[in-house]
C-alpha positions in Angstrom: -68.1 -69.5 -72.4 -69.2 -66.6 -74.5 -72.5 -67.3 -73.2 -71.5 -66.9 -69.7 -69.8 -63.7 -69.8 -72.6 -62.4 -72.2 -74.7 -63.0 -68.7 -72.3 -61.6 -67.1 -71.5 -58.6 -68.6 -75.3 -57.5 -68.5 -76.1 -57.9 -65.2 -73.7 -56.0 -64.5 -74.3 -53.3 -66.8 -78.5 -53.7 -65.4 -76.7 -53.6 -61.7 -75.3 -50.1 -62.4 -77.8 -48.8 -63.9 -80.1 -50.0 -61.0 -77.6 -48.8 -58.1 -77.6 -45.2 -60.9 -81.4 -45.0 -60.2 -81.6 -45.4 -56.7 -78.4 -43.2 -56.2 -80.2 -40.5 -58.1 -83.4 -41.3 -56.2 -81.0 -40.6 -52.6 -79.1 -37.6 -54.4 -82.4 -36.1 -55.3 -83.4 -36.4 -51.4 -79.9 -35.3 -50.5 -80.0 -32.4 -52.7 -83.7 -30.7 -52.1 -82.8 -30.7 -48.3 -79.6 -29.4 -48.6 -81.2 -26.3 -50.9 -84.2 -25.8 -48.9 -82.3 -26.1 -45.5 -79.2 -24.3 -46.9 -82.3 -21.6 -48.1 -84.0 -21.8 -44.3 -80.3 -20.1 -43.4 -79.0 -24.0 -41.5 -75.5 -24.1 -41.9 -74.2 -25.7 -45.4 -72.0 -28.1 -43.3 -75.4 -29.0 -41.2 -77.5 -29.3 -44.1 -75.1 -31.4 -45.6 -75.3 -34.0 -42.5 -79.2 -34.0 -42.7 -79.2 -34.6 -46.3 -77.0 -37.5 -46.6 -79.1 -39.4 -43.7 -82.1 -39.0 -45.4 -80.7 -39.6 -48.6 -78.9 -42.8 -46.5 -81.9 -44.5 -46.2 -83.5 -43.9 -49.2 -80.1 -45.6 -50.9 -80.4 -48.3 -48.4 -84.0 -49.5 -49.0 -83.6 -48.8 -52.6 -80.4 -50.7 -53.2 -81.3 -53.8 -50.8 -84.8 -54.6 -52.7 -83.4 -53.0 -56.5 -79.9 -53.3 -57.0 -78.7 -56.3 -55.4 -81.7 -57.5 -54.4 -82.2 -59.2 -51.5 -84.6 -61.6 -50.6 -83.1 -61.8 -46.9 -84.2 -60.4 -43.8 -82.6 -57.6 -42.3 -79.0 -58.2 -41.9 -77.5 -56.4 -39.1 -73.9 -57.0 -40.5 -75.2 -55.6 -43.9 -76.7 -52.5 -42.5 -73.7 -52.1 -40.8 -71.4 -52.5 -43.4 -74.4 -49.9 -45.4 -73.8 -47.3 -42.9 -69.9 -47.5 -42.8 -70.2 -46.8 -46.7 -72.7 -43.6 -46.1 -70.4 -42.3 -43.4 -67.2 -42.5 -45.8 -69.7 -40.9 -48.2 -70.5 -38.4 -45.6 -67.0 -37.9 -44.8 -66.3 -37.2 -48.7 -69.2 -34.6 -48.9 -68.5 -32.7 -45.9 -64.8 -32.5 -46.5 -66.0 -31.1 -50.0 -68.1 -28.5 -48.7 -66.0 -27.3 -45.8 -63.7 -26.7 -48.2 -65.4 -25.4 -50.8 -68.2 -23.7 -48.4 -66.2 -22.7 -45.8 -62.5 -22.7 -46.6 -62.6 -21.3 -49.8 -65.9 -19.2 -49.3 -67.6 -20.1 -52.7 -71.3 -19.6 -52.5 -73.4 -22.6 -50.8 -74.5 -24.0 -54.3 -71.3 -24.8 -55.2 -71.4 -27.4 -51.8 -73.5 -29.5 -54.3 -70.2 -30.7 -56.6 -68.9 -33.5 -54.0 -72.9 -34.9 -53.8 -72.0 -35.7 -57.7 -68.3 -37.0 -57.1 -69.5 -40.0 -53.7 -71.8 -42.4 -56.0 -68.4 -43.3 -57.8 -66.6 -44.4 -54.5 -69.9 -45.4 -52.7 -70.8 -47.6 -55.9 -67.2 -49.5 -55.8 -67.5 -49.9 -52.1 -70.9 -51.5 -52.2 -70.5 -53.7 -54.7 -67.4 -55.3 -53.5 -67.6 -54.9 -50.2 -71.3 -54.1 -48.4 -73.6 -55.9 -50.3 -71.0 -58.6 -51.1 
């Protein structure tokens, strides 16, 4: 039995660390384009949306081959299920930069704090739910 949760316990630990690499791989994409475009004078709140789709698909690929790796083809009802988790991602960095950006009128870098705060949430709904 000790055995078994042994197992257990690190493939789960290799899982987060996996889903940590390929979330910094996405936040990495996310980031640069929100800088550059935010630098290019686009609208935080636009850059924002930009940055998360391409960082969107970077997560996907990278957490459908690497962290829960699938074998599968393309699931529809996966991706689906994916996108649903990006948009509440989305809808948790937007919200944080409206109100930090737009609201409360800090400077455009400091839209960069809810990018660090999704992978939390986005992690938990993954694991239990999207990739389930």
């Amino acid at each position: 039995m000790k055995a078994i949760i042994k197992k257990i316990k690190r493939h789960h630990i290799k899982q987060v660390i996996i889903f940590g690499m390929v979330g910094v791989a996405a936040l990495l994409v996310q980031v640069v384009l929100y800088f550059v475009l935010c630098r290019l004078s686009l609208n935080p709140l636009y850059a924002t949306f930009i940055g998360n789709g391409m960082g969107m698909i970077v997560g996907y690929k990278g957490h459908t081959k690497f962290t829960f790796e699938r074998t599968h083809k393309f699931s529809h009802k996966e991706f689906i299920k994916y996108v649903v988790t990006s948009l509440i991602g989305l809808a948790i960095n937007s919200t944080g930069v409206y109100l930090l950006v737009t609201l409360l009128k800090y400077h455009s870098d400091v839209g960069l704090i809810p990018m660090f705060i999704t992978p939390v949430v986005t992690f938990l709904i993954s694991k239990f739910w999207a990739f389930k």
